[in-house]
N, CA, C and O atoms as a GROMACS GRO file, in nm:
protein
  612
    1UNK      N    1   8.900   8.278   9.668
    1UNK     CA    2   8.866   8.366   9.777
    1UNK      C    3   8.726   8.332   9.827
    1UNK      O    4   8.622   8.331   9.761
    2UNK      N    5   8.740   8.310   9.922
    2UNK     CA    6   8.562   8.293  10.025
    2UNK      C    7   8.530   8.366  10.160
    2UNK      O    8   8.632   8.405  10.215
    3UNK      N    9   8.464   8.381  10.198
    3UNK     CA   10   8.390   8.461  10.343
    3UNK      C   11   8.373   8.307  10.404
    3UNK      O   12   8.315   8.213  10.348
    4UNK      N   13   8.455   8.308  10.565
    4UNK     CA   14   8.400   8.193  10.649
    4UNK      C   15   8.393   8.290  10.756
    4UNK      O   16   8.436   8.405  10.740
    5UNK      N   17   8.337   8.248  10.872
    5UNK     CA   18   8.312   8.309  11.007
    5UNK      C   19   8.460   8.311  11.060
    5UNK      O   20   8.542   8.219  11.058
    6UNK      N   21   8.472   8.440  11.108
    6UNK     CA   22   8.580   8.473  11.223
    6UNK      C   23   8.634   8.424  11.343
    6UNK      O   24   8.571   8.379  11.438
    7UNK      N   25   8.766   8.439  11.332
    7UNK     CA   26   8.812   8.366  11.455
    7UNK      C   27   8.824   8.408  11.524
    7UNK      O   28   8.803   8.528  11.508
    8UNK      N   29   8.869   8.363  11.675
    8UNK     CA   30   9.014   8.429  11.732
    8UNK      C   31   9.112   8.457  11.676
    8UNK      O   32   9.152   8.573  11.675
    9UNK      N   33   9.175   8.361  11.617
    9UNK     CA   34   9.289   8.340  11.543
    9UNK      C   35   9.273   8.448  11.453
    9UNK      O   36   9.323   8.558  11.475
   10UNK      N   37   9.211   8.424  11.361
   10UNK     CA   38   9.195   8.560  11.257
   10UNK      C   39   9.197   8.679  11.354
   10UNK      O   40   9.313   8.719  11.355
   11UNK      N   41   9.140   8.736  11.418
   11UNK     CA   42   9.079   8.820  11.463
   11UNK      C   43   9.228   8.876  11.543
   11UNK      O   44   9.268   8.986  11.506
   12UNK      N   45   9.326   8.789  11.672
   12UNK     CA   46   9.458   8.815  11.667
   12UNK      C   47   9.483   8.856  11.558
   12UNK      O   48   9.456   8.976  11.559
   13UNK      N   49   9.517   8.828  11.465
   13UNK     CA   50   9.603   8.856  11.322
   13UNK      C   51   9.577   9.017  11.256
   13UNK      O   52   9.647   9.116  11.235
   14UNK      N   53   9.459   8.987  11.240
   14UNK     CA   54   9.423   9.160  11.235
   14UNK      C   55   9.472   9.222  11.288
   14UNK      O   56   9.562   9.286  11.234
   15UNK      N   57   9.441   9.242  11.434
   15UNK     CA   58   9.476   9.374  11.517
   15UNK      C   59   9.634   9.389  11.512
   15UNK      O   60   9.690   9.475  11.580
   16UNK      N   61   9.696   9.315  11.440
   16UNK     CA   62   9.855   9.294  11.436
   16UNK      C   63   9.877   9.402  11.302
   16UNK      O   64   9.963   9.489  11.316
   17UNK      N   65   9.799   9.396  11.173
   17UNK     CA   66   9.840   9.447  11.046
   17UNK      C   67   9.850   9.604  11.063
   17UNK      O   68   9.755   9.657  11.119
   18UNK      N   69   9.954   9.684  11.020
   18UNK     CA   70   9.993   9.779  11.030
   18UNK      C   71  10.004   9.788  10.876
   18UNK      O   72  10.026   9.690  10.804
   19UNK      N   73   9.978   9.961  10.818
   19UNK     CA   74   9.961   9.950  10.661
   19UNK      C   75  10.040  10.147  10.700
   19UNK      O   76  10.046  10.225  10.795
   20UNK      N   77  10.098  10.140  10.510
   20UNK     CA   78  10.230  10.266  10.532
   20UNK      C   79  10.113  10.378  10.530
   20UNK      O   80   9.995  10.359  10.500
   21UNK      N   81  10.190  10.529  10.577
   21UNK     CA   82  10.096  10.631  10.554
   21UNK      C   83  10.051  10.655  10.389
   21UNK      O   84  10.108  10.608  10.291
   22UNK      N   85   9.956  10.724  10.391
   22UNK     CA   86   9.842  10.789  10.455
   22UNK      C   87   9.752  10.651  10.501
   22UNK      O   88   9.632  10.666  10.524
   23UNK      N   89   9.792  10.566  10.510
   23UNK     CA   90   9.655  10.451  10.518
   23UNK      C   91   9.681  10.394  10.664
   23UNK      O   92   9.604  10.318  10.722
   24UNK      N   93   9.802  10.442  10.715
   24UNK     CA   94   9.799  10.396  10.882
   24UNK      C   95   9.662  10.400  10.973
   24UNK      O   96   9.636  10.307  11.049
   25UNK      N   97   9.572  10.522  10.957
   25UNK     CA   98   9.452  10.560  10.963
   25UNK      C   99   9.398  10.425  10.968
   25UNK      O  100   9.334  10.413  11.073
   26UNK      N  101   9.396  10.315  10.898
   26UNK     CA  102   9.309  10.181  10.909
   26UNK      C  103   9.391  10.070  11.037
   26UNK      O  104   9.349   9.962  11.079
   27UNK      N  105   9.482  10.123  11.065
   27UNK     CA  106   9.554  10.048  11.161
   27UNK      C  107   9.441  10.011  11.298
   27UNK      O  108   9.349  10.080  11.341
   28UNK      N  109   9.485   9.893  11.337
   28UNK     CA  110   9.335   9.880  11.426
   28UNK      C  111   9.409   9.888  11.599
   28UNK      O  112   9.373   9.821  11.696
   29UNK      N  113   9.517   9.989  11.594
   29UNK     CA  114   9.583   9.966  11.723
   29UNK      C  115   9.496   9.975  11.878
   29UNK      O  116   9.414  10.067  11.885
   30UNK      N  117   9.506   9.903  11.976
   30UNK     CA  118   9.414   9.890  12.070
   30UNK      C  119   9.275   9.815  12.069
   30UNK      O  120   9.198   9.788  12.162
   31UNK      N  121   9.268   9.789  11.924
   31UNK     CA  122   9.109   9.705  11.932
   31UNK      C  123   9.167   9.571  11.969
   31UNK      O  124   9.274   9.518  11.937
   32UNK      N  125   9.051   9.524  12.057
   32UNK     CA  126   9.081   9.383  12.092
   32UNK      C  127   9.045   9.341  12.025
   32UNK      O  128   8.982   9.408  11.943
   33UNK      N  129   9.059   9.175  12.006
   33UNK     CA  130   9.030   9.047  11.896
   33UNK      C  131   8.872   9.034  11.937
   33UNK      O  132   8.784   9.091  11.872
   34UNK      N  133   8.852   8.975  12.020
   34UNK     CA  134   8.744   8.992  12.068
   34UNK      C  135   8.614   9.073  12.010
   34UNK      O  136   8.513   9.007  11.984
   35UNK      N  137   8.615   9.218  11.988
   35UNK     CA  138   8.546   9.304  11.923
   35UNK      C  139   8.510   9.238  11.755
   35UNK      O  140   8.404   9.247  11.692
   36UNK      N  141   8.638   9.174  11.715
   36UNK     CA  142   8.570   9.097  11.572
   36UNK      C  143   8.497   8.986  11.596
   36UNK      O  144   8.422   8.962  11.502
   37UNK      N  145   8.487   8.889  11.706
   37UNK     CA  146   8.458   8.779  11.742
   37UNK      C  147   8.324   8.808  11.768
   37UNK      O  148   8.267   8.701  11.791
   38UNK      N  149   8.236   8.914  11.775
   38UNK     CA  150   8.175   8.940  11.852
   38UNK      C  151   8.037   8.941  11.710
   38UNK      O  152   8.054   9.008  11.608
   39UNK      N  153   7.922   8.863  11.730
   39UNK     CA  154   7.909   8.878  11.585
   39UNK      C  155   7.785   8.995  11.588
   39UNK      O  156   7.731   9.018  11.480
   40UNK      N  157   7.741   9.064  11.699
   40UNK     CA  158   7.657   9.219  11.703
   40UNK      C  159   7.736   9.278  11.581
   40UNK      O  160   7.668   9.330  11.492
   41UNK      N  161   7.895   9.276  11.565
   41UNK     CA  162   7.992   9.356  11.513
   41UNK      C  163   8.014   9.329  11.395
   41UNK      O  164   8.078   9.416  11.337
   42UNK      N  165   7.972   9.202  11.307
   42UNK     CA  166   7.907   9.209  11.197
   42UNK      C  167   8.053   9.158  11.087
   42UNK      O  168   8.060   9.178  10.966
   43UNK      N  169   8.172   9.082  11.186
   43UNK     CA  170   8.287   9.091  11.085
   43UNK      C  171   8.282   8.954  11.070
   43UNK      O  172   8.250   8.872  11.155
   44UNK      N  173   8.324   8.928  10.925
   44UNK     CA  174   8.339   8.830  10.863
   44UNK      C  175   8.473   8.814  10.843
   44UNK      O  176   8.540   8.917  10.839
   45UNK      N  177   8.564   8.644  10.820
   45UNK     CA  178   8.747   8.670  10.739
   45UNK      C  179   8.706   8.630  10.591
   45UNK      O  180   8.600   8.584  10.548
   46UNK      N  181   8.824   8.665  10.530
   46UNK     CA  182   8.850   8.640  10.372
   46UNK      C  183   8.928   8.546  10.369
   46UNK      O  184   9.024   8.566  10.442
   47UNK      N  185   8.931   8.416  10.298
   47UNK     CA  186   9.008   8.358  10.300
   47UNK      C  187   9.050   8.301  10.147
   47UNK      O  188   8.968   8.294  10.055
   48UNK      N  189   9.192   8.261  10.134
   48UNK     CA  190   9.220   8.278   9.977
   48UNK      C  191   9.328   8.094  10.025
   48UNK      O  192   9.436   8.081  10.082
   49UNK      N  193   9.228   7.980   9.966
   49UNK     CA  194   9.340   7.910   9.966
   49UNK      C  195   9.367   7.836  10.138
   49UNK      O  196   9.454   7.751  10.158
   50UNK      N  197   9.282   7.883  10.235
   50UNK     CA  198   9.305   7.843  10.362
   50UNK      C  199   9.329   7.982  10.440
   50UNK      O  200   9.270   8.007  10.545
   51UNK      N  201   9.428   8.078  10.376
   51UNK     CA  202   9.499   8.190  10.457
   51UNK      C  203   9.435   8.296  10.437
   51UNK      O  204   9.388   8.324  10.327
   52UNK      N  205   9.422   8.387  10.562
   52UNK     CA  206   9.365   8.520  10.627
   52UNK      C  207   9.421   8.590  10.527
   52UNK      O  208   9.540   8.569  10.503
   53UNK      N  209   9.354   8.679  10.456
   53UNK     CA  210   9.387   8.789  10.336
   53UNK      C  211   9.292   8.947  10.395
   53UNK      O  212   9.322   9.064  10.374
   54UNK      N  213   9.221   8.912  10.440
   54UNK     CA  214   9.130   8.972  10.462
   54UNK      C  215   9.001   9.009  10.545
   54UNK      O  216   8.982   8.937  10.643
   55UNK      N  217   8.914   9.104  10.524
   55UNK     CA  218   8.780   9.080  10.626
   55UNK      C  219   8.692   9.170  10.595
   55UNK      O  220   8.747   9.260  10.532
   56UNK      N  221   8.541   9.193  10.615
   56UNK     CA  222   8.422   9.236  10.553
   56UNK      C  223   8.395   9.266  10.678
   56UNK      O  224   8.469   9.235  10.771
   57UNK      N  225   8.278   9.334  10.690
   57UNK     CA  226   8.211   9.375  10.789
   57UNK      C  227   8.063   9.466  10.729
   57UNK      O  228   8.049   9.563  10.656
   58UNK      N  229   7.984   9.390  10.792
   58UNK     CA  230   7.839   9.441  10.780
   58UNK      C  231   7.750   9.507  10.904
   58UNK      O  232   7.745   9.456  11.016
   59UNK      N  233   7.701   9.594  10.876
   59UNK     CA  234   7.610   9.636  10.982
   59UNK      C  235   7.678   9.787  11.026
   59UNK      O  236   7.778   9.820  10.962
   60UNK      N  237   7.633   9.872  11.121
   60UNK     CA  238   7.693  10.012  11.204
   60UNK      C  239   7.820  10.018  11.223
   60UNK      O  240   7.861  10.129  11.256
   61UNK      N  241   7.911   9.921  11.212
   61UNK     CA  242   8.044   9.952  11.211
   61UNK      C  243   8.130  10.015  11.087
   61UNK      O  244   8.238  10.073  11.072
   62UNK      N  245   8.043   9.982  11.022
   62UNK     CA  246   8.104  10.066  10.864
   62UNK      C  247   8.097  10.215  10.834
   62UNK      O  248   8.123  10.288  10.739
   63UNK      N  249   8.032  10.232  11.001
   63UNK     CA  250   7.992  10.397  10.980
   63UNK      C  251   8.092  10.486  11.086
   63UNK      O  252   8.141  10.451  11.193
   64UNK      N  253   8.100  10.581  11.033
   64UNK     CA  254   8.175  10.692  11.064
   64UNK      C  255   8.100  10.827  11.161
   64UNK      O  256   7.997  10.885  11.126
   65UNK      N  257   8.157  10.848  11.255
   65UNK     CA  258   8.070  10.944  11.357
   65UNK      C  259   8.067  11.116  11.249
   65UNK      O  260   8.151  11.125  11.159
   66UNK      N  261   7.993  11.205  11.265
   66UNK     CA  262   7.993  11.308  11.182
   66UNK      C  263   7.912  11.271  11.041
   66UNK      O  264   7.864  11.353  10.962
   67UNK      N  265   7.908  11.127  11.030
   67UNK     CA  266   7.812  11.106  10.857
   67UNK      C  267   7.647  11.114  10.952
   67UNK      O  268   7.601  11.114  11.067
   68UNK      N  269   7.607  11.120  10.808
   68UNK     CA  270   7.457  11.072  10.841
   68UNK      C  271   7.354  10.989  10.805
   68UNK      O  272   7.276  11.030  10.719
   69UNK      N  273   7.336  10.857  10.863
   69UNK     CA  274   7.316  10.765  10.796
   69UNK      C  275   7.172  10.729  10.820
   69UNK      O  276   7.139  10.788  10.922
   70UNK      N  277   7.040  10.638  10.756
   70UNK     CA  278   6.907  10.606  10.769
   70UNK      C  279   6.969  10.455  10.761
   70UNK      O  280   7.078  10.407  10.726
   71UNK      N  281   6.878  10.417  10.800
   71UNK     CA  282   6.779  10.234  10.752
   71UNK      C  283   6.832  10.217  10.636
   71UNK      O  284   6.931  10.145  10.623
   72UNK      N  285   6.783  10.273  10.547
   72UNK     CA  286   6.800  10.210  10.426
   72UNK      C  287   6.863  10.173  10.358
   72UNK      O  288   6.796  10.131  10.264
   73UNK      N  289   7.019  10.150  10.333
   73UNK     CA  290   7.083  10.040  10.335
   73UNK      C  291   7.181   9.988  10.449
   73UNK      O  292   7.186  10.035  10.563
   74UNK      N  293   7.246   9.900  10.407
   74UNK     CA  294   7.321   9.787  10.475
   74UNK      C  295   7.455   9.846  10.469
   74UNK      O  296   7.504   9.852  10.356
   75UNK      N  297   7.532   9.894  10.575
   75UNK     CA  298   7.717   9.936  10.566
   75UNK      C  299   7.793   9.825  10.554
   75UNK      O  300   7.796   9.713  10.605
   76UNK      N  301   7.852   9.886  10.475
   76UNK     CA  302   7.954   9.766  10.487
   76UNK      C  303   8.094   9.808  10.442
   76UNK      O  304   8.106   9.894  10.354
   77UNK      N  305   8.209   9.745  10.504
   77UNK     CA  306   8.347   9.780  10.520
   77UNK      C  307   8.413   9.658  10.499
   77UNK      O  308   8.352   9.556  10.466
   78UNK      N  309   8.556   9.663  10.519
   78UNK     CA  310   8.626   9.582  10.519
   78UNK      C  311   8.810   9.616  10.504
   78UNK      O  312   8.858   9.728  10.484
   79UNK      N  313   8.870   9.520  10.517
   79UNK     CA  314   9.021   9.582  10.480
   79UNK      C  315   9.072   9.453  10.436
   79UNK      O  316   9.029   9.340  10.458
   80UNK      N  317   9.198   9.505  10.355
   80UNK     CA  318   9.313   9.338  10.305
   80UNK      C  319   9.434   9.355  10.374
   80UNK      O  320   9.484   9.462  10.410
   81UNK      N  321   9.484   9.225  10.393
   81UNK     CA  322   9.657   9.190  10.481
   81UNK      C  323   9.707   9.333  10.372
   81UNK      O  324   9.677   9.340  10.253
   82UNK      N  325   9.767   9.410  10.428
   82UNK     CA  326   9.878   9.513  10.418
   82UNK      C  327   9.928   9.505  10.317
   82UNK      O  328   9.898   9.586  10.230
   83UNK      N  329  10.052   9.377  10.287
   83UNK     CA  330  10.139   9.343  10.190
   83UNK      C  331  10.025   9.276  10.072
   83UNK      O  332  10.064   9.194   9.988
   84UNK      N  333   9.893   9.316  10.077
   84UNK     CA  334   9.818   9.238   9.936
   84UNK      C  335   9.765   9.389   9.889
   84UNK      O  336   9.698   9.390   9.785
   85UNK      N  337   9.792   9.528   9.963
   85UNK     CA  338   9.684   9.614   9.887
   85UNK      C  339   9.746   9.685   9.804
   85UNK      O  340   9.869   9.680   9.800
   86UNK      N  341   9.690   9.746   9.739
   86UNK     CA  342   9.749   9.792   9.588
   86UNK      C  343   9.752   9.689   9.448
   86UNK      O  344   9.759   9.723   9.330
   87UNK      N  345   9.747   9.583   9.495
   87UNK     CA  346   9.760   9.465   9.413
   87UNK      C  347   9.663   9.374   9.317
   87UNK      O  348   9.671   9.255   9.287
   88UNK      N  349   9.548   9.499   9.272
   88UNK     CA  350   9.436   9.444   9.240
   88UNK      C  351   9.363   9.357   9.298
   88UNK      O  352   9.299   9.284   9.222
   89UNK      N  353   9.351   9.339   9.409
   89UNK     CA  354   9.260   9.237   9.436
   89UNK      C  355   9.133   9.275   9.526
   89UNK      O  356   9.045   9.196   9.562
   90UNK      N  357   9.143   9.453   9.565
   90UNK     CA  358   9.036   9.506   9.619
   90UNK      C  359   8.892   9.475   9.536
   90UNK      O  360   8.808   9.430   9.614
   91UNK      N  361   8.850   9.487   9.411
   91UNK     CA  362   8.780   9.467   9.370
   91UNK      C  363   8.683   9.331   9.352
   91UNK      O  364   8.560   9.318   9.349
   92UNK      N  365   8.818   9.216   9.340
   92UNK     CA  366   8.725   9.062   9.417
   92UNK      C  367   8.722   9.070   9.523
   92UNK      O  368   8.603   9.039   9.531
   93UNK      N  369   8.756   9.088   9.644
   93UNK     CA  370   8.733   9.113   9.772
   93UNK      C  371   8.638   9.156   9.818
   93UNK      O  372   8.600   9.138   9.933
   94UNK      N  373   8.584   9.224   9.731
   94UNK     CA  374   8.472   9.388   9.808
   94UNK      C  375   8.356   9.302   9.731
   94UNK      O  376   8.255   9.269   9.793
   95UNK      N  377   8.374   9.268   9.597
   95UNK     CA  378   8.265   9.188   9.514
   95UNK      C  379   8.210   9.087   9.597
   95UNK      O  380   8.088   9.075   9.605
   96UNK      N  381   8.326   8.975   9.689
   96UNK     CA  382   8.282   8.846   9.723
   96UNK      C  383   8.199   8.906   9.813
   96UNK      O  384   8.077   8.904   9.801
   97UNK      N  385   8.268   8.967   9.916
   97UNK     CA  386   8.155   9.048  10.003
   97UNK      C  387   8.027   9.146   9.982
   97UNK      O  388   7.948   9.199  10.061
   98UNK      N  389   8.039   9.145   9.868
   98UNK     CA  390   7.895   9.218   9.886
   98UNK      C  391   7.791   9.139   9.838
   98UNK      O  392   7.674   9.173   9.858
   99UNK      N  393   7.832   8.989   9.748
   99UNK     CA  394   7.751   8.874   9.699
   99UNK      C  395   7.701   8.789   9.885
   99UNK      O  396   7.586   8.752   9.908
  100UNK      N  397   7.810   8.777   9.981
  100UNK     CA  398   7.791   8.688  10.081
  100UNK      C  399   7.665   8.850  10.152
  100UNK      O  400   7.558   8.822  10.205
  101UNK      N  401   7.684   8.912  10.145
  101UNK     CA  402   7.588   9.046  10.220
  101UNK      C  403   7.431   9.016  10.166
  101UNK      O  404   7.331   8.977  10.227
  102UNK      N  405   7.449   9.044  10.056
  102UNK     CA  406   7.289   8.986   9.942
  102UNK      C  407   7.305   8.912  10.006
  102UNK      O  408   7.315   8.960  10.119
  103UNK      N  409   7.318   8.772  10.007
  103UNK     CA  410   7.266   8.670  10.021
  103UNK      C  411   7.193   8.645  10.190
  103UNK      O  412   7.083   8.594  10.211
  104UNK      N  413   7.286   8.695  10.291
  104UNK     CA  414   7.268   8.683  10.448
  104UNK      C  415   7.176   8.798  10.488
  104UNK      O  416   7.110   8.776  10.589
  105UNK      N  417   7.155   8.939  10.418
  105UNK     CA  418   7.108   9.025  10.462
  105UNK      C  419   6.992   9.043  10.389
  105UNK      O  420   6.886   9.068  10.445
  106UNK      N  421   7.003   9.030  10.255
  106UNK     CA  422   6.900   9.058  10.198
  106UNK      C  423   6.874   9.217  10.173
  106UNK      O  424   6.754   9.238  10.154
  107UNK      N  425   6.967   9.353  10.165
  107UNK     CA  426   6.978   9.476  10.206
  107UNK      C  427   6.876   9.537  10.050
  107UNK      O  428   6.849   9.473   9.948
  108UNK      N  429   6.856   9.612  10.070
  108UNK     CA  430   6.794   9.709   9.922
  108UNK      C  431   6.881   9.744   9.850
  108UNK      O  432   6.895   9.736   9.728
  109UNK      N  433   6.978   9.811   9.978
  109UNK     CA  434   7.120   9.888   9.934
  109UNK      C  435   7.223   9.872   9.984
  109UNK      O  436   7.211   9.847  10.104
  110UNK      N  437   7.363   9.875   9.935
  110UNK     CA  438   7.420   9.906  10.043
  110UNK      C  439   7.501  10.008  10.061
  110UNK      O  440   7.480  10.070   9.957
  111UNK      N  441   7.590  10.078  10.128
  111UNK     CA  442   7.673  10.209  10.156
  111UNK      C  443   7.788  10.150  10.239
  111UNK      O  444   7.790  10.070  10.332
  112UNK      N  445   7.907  10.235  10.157
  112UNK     CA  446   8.012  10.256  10.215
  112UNK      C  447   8.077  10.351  10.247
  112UNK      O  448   8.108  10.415  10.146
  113UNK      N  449   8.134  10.416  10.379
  113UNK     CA  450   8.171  10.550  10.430
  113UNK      C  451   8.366  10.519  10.406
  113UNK      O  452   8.429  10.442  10.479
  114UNK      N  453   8.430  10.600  10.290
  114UNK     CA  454   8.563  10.561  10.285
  114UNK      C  455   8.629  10.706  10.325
  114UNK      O  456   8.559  10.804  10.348
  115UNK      N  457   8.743  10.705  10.329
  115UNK     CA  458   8.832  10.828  10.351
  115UNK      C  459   8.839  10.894  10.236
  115UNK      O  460   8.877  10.829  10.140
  116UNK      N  461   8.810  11.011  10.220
  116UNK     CA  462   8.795  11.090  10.120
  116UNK      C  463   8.974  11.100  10.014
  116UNK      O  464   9.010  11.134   9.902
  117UNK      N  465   9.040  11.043  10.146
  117UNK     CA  466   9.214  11.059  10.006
  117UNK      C  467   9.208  10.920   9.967
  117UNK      O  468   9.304  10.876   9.904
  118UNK      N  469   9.132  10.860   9.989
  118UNK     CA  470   9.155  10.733   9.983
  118UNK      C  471   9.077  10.655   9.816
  118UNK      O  472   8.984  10.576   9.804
  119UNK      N  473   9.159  10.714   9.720
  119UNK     CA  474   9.113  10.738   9.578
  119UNK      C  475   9.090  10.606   9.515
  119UNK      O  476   9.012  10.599   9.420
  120UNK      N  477   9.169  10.474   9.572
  120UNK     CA  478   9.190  10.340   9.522
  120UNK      C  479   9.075  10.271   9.552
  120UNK      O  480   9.014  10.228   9.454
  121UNK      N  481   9.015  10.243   9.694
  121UNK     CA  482   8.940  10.215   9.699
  121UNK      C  483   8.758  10.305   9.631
  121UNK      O  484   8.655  10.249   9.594
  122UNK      N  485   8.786  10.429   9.638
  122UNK     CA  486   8.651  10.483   9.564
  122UNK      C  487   8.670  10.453   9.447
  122UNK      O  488   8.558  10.446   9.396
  123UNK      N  489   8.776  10.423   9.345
  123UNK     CA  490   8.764  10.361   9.191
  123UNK      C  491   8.675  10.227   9.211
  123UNK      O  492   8.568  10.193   9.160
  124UNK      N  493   8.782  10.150   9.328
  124UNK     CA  494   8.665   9.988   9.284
  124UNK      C  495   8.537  10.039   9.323
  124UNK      O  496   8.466  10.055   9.224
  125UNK      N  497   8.488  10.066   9.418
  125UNK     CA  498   8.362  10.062   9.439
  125UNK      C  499   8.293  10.110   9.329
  125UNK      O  500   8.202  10.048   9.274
  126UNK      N  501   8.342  10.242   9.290
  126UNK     CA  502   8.244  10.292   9.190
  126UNK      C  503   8.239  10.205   9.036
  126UNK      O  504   8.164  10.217   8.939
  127UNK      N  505   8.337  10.127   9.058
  127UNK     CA  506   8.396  10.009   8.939
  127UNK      C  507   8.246   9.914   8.966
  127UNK      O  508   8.194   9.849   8.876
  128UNK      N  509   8.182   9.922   9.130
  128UNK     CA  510   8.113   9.773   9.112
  128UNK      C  511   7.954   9.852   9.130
  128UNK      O  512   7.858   9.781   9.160
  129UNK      N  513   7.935  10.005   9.109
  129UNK     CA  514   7.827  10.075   9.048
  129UNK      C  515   7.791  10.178   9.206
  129UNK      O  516   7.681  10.231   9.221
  130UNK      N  517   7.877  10.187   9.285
  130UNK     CA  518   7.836  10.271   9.396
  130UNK      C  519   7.868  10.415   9.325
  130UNK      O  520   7.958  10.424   9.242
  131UNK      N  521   7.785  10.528   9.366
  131UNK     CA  522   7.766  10.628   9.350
  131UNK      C  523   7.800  10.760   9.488
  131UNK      O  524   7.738  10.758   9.594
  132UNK      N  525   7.865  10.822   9.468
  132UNK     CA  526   7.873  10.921   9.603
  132UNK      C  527   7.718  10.966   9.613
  132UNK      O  528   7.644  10.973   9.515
  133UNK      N  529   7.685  10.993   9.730
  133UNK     CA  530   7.573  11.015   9.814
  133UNK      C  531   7.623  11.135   9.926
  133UNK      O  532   7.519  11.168   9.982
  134UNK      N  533   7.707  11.194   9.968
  134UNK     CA  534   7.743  11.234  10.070
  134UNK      C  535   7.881  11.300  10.118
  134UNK      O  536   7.904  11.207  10.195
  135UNK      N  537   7.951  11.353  10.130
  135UNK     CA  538   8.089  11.398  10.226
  135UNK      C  539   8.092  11.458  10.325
  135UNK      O  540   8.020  11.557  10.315
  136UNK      N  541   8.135  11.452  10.412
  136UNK     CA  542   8.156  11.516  10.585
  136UNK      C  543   8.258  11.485  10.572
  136UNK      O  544   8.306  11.412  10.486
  137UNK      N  545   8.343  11.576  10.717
  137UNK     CA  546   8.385  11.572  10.805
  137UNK      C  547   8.369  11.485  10.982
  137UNK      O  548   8.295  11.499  11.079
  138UNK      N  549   8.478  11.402  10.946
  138UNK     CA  550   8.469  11.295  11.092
  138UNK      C  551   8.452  11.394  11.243
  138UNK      O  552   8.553  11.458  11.274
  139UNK      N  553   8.363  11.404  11.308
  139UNK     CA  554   8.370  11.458  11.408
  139UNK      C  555   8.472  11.392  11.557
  139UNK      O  556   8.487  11.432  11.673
  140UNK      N  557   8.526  11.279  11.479
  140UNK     CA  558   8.664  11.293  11.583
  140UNK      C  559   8.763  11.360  11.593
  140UNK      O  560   8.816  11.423  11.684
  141UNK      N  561   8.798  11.327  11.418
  141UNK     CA  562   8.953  11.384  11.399
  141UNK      C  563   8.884  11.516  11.269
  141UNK      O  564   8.970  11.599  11.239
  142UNK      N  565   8.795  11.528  11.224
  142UNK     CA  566   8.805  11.606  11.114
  142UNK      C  567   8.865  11.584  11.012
  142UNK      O  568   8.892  11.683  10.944
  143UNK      N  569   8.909  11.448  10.961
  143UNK     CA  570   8.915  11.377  10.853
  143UNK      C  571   8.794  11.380  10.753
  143UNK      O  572   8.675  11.354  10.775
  144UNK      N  573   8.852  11.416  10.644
  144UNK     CA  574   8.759  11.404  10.521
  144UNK      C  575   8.687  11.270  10.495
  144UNK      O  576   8.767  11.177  10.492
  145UNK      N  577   8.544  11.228  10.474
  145UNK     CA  578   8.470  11.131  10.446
  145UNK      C  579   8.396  11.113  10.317
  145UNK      O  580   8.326  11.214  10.313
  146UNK      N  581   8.373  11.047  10.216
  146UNK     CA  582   8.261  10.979  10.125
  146UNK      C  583   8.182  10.894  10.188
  146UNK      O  584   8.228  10.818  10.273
  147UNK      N  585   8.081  10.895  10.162
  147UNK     CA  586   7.942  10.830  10.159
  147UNK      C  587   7.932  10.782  10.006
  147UNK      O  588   7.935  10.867   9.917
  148UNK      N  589   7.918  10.597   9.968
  148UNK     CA  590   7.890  10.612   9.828
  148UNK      C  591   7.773  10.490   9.846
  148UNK      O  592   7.805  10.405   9.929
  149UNK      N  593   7.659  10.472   9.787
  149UNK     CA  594   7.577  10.372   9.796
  149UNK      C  595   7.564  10.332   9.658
  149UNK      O  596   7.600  10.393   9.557
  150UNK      N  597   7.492  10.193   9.674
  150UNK     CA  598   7.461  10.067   9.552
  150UNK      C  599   7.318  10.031   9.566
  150UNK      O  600   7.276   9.976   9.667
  151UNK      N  601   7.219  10.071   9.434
  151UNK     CA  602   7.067   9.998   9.527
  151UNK      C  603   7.129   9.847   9.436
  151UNK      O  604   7.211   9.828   9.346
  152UNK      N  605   7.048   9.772   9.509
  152UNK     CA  606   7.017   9.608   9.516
  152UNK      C  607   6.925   9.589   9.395
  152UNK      O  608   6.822   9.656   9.393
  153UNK      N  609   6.953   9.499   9.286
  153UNK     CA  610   6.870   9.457   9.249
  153UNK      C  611   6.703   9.380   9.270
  153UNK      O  612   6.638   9.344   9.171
   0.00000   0.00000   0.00000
């Protein structure tokens, strides 16, 4: 598994992955490709072997309207191809990305804003030493939120 820069190609492919409920919520319906291409937007692909598995994202896009966020660390998000989640492999995924983040960003900390039902992913993280910091309510939909941060060595 490695982080290379985003495509088009990748970036098509995404906006295509559709995932079952409750996790439809990550479905990226209407975002253009473009918006990942775009590198203000901070997305990186995963690649396992040559093939799109995945994608990271650093910077304000990892944030959620209704949280409340400072400077002080680095957001960061990401999602896996549909048919790979559940399958243990969130945890190298989120790891590779947060080693390629250190390294490009240099952050103190970093934070991730996840869906509060969303119990699989708050195990890994807290698996790789993030701590809750936070819960709201999304001021779009009123979806439940975590806030969990990591300081940086």
């Amino acid at each position: 598994m490695e982080i290379v820069g985003m495509t088009e190609e990748y970036a098509a492919n995404i906006v295509t992955w559709r995932y079952p409920p409750p996790y439809d919520c990550y479905d990226l319906v209407g975002t253009e490709p473009a918006f990942f291409t775009d590198p203000q937007n901070g997305y990186v692909a995963l690649v396992d072997e040559g093939k799109l598995i995945g994608y990271r994202t650093f910077g304000a896009d990892g944030r959620v309207p209704g949280g409340e966020y400072d400077e002080c660390a680095l957001d960061t998000g990401g999602g896996l191809r549909p048919e790979l989640t559940g399958l243990g492999l969130g945890r190298q995924a989120i790891a590779i990305g947060l080693e390629y983040g250190a390294a490009c960003f240099r952050p103190t900390a970093f934070r991730v804003t996840l869906a509060s039902f969303n119990i699989r992913a708050q195990r890994v993280f807290r698996g790789l030493g993030f701590a809750p910091t936070a819960t709201f309510n999304a001021t779009t939909d009123g979806r439940g939120f975590v806030i969990l941060s990591r300081q940086q060595p």
